[in-house]
VMD Tcl script that draws the C-alpha trace (Angstrom):
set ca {
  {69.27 82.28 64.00}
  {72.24 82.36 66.27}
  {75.74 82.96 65.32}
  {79.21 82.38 67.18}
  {81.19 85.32 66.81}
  {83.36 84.68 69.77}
  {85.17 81.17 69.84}
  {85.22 79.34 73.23}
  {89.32 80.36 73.69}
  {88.65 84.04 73.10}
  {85.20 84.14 75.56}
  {87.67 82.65 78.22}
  {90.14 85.25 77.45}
  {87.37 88.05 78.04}
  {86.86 86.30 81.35}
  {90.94 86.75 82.10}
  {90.84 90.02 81.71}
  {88.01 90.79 82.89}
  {88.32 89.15 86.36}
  {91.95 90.50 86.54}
  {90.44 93.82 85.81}
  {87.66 93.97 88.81}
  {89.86 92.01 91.72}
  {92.96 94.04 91.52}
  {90.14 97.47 91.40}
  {88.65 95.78 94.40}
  {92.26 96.28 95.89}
  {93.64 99.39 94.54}
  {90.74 101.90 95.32}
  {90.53 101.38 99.08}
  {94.62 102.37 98.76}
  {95.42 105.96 100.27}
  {95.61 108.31 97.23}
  {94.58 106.38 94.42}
  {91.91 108.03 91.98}
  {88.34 106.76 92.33}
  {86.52 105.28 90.22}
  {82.89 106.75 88.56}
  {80.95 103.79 88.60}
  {78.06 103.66 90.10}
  {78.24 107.57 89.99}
  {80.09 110.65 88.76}
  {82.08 112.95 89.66}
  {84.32 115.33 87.46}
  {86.60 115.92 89.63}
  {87.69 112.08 89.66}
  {88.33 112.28 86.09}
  {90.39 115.26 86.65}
  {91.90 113.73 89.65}
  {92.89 110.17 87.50}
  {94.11 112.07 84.06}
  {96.11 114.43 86.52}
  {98.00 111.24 87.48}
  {99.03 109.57 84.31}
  {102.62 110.57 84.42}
  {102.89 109.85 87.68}
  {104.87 106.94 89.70}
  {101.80 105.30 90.74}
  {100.16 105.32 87.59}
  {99.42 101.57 87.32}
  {97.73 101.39 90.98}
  {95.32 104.77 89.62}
  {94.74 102.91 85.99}
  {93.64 99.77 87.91}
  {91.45 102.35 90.26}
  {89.62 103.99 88.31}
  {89.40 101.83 85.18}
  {89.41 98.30 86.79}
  {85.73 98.20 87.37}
  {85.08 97.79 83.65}
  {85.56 94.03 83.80}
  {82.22 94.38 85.12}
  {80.36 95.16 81.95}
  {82.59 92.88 79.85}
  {81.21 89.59 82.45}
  {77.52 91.11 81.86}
  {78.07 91.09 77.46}
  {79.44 87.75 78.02}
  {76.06 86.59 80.30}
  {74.38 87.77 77.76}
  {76.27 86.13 74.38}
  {76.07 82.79 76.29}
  {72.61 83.05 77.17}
  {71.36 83.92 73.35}
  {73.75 81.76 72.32}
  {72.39 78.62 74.08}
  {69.07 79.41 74.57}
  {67.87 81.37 71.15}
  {67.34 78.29 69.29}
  {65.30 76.22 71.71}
  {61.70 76.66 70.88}
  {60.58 76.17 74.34}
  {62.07 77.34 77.87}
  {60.74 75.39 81.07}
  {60.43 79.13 82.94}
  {60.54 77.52 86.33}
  {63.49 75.34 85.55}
  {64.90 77.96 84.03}
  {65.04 80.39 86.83}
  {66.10 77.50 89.66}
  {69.06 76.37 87.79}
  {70.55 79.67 87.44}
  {69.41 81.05 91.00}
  {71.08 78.03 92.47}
  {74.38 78.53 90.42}
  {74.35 82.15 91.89}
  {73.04 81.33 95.66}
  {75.47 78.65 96.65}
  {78.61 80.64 95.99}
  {77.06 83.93 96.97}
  {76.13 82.13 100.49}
  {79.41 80.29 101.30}
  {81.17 84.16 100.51}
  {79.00 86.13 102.67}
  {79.07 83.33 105.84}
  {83.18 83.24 105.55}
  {83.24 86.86 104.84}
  {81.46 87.61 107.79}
  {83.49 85.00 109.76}
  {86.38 86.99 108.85}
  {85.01 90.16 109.87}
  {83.88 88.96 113.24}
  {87.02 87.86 114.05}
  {88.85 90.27 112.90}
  {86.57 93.17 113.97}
  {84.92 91.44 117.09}
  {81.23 92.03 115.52}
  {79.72 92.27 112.59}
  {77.26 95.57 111.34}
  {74.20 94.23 109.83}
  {71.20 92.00 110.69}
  {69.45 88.80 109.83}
  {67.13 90.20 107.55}
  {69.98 92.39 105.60}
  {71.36 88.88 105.28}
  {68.42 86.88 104.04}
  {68.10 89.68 101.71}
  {71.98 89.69 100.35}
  {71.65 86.19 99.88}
  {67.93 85.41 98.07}
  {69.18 88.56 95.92}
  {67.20 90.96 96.47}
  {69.39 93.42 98.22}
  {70.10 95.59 95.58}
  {66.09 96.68 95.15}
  {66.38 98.09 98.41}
  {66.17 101.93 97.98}
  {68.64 103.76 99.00}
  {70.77 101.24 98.35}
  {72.92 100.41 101.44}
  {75.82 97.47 101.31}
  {77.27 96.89 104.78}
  {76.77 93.30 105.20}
  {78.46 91.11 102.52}
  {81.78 91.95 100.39}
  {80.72 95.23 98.06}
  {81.26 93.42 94.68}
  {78.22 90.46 95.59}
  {76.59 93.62 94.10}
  {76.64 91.49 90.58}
  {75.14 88.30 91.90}
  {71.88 90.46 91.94}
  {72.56 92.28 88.76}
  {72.75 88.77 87.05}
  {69.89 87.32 88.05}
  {67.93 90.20 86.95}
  {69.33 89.96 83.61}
  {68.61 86.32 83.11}
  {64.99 87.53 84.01}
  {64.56 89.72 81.31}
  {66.42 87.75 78.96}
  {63.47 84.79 79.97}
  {60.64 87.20 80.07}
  {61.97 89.58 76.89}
  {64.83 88.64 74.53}
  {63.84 84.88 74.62}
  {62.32 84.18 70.77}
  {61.26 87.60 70.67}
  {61.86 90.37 68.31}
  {64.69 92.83 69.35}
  {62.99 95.74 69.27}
  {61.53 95.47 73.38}
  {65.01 94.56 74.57}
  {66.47 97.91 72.57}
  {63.30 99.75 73.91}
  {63.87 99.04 77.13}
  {67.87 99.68 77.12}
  {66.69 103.40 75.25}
  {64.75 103.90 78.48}
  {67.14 102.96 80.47}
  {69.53 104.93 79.28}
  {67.09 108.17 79.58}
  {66.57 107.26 82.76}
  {70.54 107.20 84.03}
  {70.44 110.43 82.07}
  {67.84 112.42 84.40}
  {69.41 111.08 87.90}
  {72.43 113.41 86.93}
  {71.37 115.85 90.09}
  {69.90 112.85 92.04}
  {72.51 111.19 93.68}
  {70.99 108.17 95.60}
  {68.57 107.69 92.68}
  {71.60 107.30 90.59}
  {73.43 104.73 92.18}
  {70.50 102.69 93.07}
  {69.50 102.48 89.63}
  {73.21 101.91 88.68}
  {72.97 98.46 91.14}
  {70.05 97.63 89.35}
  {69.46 96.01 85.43}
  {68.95 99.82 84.62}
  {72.34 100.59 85.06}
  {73.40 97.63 82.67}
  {71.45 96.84 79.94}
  {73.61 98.16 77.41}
  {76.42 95.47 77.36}
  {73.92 93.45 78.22}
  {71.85 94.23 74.77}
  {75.19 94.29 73.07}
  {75.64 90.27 74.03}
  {72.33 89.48 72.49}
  {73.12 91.38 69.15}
  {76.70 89.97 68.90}
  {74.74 86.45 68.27}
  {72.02 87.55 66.27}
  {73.26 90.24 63.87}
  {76.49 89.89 62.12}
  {77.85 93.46 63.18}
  {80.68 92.38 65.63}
  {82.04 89.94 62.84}
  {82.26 92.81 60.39}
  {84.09 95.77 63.04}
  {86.58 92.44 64.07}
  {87.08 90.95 60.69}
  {90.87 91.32 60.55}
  {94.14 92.66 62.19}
  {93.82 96.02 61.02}
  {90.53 97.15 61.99}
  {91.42 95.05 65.58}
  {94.13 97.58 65.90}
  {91.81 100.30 64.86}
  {89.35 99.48 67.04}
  {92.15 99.70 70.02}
  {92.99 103.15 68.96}
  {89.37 104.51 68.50}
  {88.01 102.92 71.59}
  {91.06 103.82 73.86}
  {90.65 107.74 72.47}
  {86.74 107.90 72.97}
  {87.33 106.02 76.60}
  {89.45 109.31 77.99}
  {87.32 111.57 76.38}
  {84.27 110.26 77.23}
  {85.31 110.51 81.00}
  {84.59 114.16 81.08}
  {81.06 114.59 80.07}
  {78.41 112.98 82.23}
  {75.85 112.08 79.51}
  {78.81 110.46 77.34}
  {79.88 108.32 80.59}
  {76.72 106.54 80.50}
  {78.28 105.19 77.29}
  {81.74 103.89 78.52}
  {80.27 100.04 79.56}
  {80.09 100.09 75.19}
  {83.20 101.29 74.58}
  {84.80 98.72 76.85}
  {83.53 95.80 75.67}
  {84.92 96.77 72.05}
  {88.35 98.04 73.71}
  {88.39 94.55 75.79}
  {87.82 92.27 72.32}
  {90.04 94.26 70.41}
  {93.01 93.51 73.06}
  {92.36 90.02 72.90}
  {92.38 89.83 69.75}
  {95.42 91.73 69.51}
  {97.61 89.73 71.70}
  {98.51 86.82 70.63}
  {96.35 83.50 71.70}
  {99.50 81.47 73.36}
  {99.41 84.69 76.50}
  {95.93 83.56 77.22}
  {95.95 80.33 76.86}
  {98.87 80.50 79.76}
  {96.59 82.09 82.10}
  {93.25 80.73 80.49}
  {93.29 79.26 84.37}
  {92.23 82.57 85.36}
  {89.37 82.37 83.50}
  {88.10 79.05 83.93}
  {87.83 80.04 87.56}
  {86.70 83.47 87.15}
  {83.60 82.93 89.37}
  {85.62 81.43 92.29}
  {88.55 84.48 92.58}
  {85.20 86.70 92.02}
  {84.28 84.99 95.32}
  {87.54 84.90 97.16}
  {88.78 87.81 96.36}
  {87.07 90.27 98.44}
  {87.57 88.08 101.37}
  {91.16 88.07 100.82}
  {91.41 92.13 100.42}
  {89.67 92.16 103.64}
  {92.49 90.95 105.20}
  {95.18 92.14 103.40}
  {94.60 95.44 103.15}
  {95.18 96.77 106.21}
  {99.21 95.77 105.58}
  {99.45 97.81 102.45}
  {100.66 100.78 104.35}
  {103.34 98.92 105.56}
  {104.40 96.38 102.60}
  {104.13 99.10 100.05}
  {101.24 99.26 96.98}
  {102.38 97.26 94.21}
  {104.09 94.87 96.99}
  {100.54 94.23 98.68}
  {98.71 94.38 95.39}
  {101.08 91.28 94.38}
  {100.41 89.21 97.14}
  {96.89 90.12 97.16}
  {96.76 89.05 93.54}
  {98.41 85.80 94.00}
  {96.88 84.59 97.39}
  {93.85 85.01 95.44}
  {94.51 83.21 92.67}
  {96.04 80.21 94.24}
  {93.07 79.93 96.70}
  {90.74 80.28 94.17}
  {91.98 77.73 92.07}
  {92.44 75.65 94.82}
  {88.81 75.21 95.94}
  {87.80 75.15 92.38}
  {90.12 71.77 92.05}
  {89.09 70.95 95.51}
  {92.37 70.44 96.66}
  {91.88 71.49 100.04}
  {95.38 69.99 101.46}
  {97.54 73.10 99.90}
  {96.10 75.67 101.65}
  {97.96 75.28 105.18}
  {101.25 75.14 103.18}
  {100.42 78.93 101.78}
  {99.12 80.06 104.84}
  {102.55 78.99 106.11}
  {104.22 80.71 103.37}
  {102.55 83.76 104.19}
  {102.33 83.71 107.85}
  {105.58 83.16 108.86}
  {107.32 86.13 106.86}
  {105.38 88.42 108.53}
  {105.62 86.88 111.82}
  {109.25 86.91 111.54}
  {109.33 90.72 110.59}
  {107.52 91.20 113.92}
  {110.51 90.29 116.26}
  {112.37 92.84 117.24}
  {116.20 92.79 117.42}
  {117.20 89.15 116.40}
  {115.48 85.63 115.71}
  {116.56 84.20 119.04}
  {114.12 86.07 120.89}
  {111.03 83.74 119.30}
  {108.55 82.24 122.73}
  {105.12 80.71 122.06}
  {103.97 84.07 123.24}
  {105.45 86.06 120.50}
  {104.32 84.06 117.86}
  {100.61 83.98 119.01}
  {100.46 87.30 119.64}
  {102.20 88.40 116.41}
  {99.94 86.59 114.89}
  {96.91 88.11 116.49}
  {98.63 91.67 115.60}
  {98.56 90.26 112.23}
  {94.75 90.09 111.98}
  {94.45 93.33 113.94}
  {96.72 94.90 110.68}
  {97.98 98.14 110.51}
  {97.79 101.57 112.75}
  {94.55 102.89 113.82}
  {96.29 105.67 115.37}
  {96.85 108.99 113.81}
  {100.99 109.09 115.15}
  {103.85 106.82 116.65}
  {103.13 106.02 120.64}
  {105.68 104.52 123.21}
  {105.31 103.80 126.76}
  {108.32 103.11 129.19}
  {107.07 100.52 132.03}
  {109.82 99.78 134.76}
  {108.69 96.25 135.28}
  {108.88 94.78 139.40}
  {109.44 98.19 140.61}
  {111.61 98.51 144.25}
  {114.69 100.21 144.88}
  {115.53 100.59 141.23}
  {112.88 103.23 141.11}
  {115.02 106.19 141.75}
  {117.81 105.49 139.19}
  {114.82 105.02 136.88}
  {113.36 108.96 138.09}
  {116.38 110.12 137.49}
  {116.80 108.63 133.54}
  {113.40 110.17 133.55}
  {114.16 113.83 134.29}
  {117.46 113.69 132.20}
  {115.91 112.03 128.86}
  {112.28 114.53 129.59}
  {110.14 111.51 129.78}
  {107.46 110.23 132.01}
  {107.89 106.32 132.83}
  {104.96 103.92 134.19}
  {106.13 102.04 136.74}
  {104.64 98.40 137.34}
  {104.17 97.73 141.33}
  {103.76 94.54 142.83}
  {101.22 96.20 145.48}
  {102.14 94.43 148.60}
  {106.01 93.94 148.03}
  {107.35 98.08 148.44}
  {108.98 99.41 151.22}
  {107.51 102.32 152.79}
  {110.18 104.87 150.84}
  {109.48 103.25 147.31}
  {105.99 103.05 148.12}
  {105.87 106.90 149.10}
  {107.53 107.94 146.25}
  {105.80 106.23 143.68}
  {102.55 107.94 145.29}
  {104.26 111.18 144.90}
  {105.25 110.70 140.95}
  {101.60 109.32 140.11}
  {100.50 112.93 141.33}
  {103.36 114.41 139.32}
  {102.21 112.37 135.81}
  {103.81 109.05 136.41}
  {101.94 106.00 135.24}
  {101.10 102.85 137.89}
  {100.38 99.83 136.01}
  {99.64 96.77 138.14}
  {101.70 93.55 138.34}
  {99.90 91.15 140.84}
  {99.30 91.63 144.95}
  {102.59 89.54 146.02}
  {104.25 88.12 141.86}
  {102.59 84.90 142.07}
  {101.80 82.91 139.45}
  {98.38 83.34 138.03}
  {98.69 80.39 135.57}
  {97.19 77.82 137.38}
  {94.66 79.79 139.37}
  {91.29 79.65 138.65}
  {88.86 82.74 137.90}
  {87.95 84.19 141.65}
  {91.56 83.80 142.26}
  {92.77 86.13 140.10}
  {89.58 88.77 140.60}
  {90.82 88.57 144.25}
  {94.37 89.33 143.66}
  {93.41 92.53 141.37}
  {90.93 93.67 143.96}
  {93.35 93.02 146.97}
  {96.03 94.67 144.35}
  {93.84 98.09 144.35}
  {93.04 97.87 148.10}
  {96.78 97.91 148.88}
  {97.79 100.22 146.77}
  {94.84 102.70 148.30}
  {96.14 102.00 151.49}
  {99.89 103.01 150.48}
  {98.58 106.36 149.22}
  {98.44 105.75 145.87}
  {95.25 107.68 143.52}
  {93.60 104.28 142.27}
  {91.05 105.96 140.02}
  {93.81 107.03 137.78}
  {96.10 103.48 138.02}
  {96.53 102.79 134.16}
  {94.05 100.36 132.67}
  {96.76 97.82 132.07}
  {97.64 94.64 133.72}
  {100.89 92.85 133.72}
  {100.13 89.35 135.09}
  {103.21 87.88 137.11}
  {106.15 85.86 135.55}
  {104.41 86.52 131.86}
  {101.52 84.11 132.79}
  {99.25 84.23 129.79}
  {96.21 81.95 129.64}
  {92.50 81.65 128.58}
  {91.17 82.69 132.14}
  {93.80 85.56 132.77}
  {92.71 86.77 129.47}
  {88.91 86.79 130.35}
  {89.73 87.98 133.96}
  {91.86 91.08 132.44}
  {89.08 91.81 129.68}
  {86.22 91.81 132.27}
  {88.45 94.57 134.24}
  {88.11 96.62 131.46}
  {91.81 96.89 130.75}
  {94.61 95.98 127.94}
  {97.39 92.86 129.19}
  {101.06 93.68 128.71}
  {102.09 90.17 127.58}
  {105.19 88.47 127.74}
  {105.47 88.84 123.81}
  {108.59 90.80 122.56}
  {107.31 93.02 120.06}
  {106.35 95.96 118.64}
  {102.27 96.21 118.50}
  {100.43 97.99 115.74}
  {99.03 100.61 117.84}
  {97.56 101.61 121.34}
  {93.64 98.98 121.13}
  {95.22 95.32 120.80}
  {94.13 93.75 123.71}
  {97.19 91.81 124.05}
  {100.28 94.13 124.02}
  {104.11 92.89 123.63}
  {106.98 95.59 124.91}
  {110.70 95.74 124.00}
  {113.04 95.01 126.50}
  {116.26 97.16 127.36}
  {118.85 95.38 128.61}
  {122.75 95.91 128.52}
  {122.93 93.76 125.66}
  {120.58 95.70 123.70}
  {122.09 96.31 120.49}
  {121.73 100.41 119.87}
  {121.81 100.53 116.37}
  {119.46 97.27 115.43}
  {117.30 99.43 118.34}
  {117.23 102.50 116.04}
  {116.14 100.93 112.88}
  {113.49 98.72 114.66}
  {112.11 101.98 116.17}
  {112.07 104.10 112.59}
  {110.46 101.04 111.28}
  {107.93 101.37 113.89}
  {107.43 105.51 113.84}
  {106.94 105.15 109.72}
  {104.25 102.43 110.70}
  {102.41 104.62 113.53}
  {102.94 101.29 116.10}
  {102.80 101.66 119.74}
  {106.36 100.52 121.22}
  {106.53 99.64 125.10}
  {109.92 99.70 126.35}
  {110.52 97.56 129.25}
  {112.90 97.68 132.03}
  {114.01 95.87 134.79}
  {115.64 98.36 137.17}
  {115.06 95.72 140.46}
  {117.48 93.42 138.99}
  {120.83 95.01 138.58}
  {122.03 92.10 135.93}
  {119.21 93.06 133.52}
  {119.35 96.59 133.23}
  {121.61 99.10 132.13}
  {121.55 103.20 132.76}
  {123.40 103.63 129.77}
  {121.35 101.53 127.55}
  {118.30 102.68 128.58}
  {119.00 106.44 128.22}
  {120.48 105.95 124.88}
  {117.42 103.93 123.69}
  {114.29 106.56 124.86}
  {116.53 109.47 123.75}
  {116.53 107.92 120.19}
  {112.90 107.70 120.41}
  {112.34 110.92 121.48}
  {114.53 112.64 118.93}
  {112.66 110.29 116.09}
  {109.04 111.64 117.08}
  {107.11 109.27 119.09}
  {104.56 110.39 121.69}
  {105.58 109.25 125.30}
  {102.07 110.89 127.07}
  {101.37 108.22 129.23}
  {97.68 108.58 129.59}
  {95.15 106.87 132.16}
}
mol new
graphics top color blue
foreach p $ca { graphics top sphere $p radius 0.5 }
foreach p [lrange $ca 0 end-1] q [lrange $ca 1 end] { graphics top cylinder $p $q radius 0.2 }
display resetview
């Protein structure tokens, strides 16, 4: 005979905290520094490492680290109260109905977040690491039986779509109108077996993303409907509160002993009903949204951190863990009300804040280039690069050349110049030669500066090629010209694009900006003009150095109205003194 111990209020309060628990894990261990987690392993030294950091700043982002993934055994006692508590009391199960209706509540969303996940990563990576059958696997749930257990196609956490469907299989095959005693000797074995893989390592984790791993919250649903022990331990305030105490004390200690960790999905699911008991009922009934939707931010969420992470760095933990937390709420609960229409209007929101913080200087300087290709440096996210690199490029190089050399030797910094091939004079020409072989960079700029927007494919092919056949004739070492292209006038189109990518070489657009490191494809560059402000220059460039971005600097030493000696030295010297790495490299 089944018995509600849990009312419908409290079982969506579980799910709060519970969800809140795993997505903002899901974010805070891939963070630099924070502790990590024994889950599906352990490791003493992570205990050491998380207990080691309890009185320090960052103590929420390790709590949430190492502790977060507990929501996950609090969802599985939950899967398993509902299930008794629905099914117990039917004589009869149709098996096959059974097992369709909950496969298909688990496939659909598991399918539309691995296809958008994987969207995401293409695009963002340019391909994706797995293979058709991986994915029919991920996605028919059967992923997880796969020894050694391997997850490099879908978002880590589908993990529990798998688990779940195992467990309503033994609930159907098992704990259906049958005794107790097989479900409790089957979580005793399992719990012997964890309890050998201590010195097998793969073993261990596969059996850990596998029913073995989590039978006993699992069991500990079942019983909370058919004996009246939870009702007893939770019957009022004061043994809540105990309870809270007890749990909290034995979840520490039991953190340092391997054999006792096996425990810790028990203790949690006591610690997590004692809080909610504890707080009072109006908290979670303001956030009971988060719960209602629980399966929808389980979906979005890691296709948000996907994204966002790579920006932590740069907005700061808690910052990035904020807007993490909220993006994912609001989209979650926005496809769950299928209200489709307020997505662009957050995408706006959180767009155009970080597009903005990508100009340089001032907010007069915005050009459809800048915007598109802040936007792409958005999706690239943060530094690949292990230090701050800057490049100087004289753009149109002619007579300017030698004031530029000379700004060069003073400052102790090698410039690139970018040559329009068949537009030097002899002396220009010569000397540029003669400063490649000394360390200078050539980067080209089109045969004669015309305009490569309306020109078709073969057009611009020709002009490169004719580009490195003049240049070879003028002396210049074209095996070592840099692999960058500056198309003429800042023309930037589909079939530049293609052209430049097929050459095997990076396009300095006509974006003012400062990119995230040295492998965009489309590069902006800082200009330095004589009405470069110095001092909105130096905090733009310690910005930049604390992010590890690659800064060109630009300069127009051809045309006498747009550049400045002064400027210019006072500029590179700042970024010199603050650290970045000027080798320009071929």
């Amino acid at each position: 005979m089944s018995t509600k111990f849990l009312s419908k209020d409290e079982c969506t309060a579980l799910r709060s905290l519970a969800i809140l628990s795993i997505v903002l894990h899901n974010f805070s261990h891939w963070l630099p520094g924070a502790a990590k987690e024994n889950e599906f392993a352990y490791s003493i030294y992570n205990s050491n490492y998380f207990y080691h950091s309890i009185f320090s700043s960052d103590f929420i982002l390790h709590l949430f680290s190492f502790w977060g993934h507990l929501g996950v055994p609090v969802f599985i006692f939950l899967s398993a109260y509902g299930l008794s508590l629905k099914y117990d009391d039917k004589q009869l199960i149709e098996k096959k109905n059974f097992l369709f209706t909950h496969y298909k509540k688990l496939f659909y969303p598991l399918l539309y977040g691995t296809i958008v996940y994987l969207i995401v990563i293409y695009m963002k990576e340019g391909y994706i690491d797995s293979s058709i059958p991986r994915f029919i696997t991920q996605c028919t749930m059967l992923l997880n039986l796969i020894y050694p257990y391997e997850q490099n196609l879908a978002p880590g956490p589908y993990w529990y779509f798998s688990i779940t469907m195992q467990l309503y299989i033994i609930y159907l095959f098992i704990v259906h109108r049958r005794s107790m005693k097989w479900l409790l000797i089957l979580t005793v074995i399992s719990i012997i077996l964890i309890g050998g893989l201590y010195h097998h390592h793969k073993l261990l984790i596969w059996a850990k993303y596998n029913v073995s791993g989590w039978l006993l919250p699992f069991t500990l649903g079942i019983i909370a409907v058919r004996r009246h022990f939870f009702k007893v331990i939770f019957s009022n305030k004061i043994r809540n509160v105990g309870v809270f105490f007890i749990t909290s004390i034995l979840l520490f200690a039991f953190g340092f002993n391997y054999y006792l960790w096996i425990f810790i999905p028990v203790i949690t699911v006591f610690l997590a009903i004692s809080i909610i008991r504890m707080i009072p009922a109006i908290f979670w009934n303001n956030i009971h949204i988060i719960g209602e939707n629980s399966l929808y931010l389980f979906v979005v969420h890691p296709i948000i951190r996907s994204i966002l992470i790579p920006f932590a760095p740069n907005l700061g933990n808690y910052w990035a863990l904020l807007i993490y937390l909220i993006t994912t709420i609001t989209i979650a609960v926005v496809i769950a009300k299928r209200k489709w229409i307020f997505l662009l209007p957050l995408l706006l929101v959180l767009s155009i804040p970080t597009v903005w913080g990508r100009i340089p200087l001032k907010g007069n300087g915005w050009s459809k280039q800048t915007i598109y290709v802040s936007l792409l440096d958005i999706w690239h996210g943060a530094s690949t690069d292990d230090e701050a690199h800057a490049l100087w490029i004289d753009d149109d190089s002619s007579e300017g050349v030698f004031t530029v050399k000379r700004i060069a030797n003073e400052v102790g910094i090698q410039p690139a110049f970018a040559v329009i091939a068949d537009r030097m004079n002899p002396e220009v020409a010569d000397s540029l030669a003669a400063w490649q072989r000394q360390g200078s960079g050539i980067v080209l700029h089109g045969l004669r500066h015309e305009r490569w927007k309306d020109w078709d494919k073969s057009q611009i092919e020709n002009d490169i090629r004719q580009s490195y056949q003049r240049l070879y004739e003028q002396g210049f070492d074209t095996t070592s010209i840099l692999k960058l292209i500056i198309p003429p006038h800042g023309c930037n189109t589909k079939v530049i694009r293609q052209v430049i990518k097929q050459q095997g070489c990076q396009m300095i657009s006509g974006a003012s900006l400062v990119n995230p490191d040295r492998h965009v494809f489309q590069l902006g560059r800082i200009a330095i003009t004589p009405q470069t402000n110095i001092e909105e220059m130096r905090q733009l460039l310690e910005n930049a150095y604390q992010r590890k971005a690659f800064v060109i600097f630009s300069t127009h030493s051809s045309i006498p109205t747009w550049f400045s000696e002064k400027k210019s030295k006072e500029v590179l010297k700042i970024a010199k003194e603050i650290g970045f790495d000027f080798t320009v490299s071929e």
